[in-house]
N, C-alpha and C positions, 0 to 999 in steps of 0.2 A: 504494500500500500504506500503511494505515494503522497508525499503535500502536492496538491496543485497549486500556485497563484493565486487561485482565488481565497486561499485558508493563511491568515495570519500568523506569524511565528510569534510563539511565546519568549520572546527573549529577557523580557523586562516586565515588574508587574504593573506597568504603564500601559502595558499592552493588555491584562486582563482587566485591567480597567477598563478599556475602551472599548472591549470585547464583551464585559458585562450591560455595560451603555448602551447596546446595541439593541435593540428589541428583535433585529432577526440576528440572536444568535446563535453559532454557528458552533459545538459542541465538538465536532469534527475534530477544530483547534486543538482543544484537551485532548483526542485522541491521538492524535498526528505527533503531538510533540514530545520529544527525542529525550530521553532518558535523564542529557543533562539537564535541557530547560526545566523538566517537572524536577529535579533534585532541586535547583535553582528557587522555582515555586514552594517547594513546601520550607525549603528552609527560609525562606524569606517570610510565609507564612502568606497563606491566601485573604484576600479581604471578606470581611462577614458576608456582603453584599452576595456572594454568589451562592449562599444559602439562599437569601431572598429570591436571586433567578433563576437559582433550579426548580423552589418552591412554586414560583410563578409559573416556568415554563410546564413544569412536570404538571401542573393543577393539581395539589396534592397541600393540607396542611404542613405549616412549617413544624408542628408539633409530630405529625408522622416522618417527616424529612428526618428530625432529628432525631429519632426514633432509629431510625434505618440505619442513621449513620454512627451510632452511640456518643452523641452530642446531648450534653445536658441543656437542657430547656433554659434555665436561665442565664446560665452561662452563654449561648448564642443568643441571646434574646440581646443581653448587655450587648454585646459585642457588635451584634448588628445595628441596636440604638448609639453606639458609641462611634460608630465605623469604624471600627477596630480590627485586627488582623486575626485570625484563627494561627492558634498553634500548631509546630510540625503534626502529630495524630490528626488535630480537627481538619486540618489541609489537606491530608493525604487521605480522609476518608471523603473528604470536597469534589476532591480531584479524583477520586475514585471513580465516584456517582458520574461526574461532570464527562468523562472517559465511557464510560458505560453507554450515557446517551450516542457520546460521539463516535462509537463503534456501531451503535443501531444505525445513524447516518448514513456513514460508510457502509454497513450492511448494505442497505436498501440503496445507496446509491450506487454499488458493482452488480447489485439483485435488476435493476430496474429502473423507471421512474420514479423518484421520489417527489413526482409535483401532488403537492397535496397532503402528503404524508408527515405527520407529527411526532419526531421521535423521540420527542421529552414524554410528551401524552403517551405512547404507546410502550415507554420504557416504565414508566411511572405503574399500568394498570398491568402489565406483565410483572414488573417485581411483585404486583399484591396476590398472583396467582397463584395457587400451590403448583409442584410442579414433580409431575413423577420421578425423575432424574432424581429430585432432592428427597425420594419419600414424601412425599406430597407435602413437604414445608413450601414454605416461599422464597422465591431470589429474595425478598427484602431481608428476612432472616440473618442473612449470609452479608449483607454489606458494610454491616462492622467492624471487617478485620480483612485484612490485605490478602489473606486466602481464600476467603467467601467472596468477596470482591473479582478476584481471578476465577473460582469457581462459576462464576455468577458470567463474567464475559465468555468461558468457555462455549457455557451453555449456548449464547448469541452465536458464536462461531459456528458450532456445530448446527444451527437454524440454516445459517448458510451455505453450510457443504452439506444438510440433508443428512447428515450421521443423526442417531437419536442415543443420546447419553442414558 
């Protein structure tokens, strides 16, 4: 999988800013970016804010958001009232989530047309599904730890080569 041009490199969190600013964004970005930029991102620590736009884009409470991600309710709540930075953990389960969507993108965008297609919305009501692979738990279950999280995009993967886990 390549960046194209049209997907933003995370070099700077000036750039996830702008990238959050964006009302069409583009999740892809999370997923694209190279090993160092997200080392780069989490140790710099993600801004609250992108709880607020996965919150929004997924359609989903912030209260199950943080739920998902094993983020304490008021500890983001502060954080996000303060515009404050999430710590390496809160970051790296941010950028998880954020990664997650931007691999459904990318699904759907080597699957087909993606005109139309909502991959916060359809990543969001798939995580709440039980799901055989897991024992009929849910991806959500699984997105609080950097194992469940890889477990969790396996699954996506395997959507796309048609293997059934």
């Amino acid at each position: 999988m390549s960046r194209s041009d049209t997907v933003p490199r995370l070099n700077k969190i000036d750039d996830v800013y702008r990238l959050l600013g964006d009302p069409e964004v583009r999740y892809v970005a999370f997923f694209l970016a190279d090993r160092e930029e997200r080392i780069g991102l989490v140790k710099h620590g993600l801004p609250a804010s992108i709880l607020v736009a996965l919150s929004r884009d997924m359609a989903v409470s912030r209260d199950s958001l943080y739920g998902w991600l094993g983020i304490a309710r008021a500890t983001a709540n502060r954080k996000v009232k303060a515009d404050d930075l999430l710590s390496k953990d809160e970051s790296e389960s941010a950028l998880g989530l954020a990664r997650l969507v931007g691999l459904v993108e990318q699904v759907v965008a080597e699957s087909g047309d993606p005109t139309g297609f909502d991959a916060a919305t359809w990543t969001a009501s798939w995580l709440q599904t039980p799901h055989p692979a897991l024992g009929g738990r849910k991806p959500a279950d699984y997105m609080d730890t950097a194992d469940g999280r890889e477990l969790v995009a396996s699954l996506v993967r395997q959507m796309q080569s048609g293997a059934y886990a």
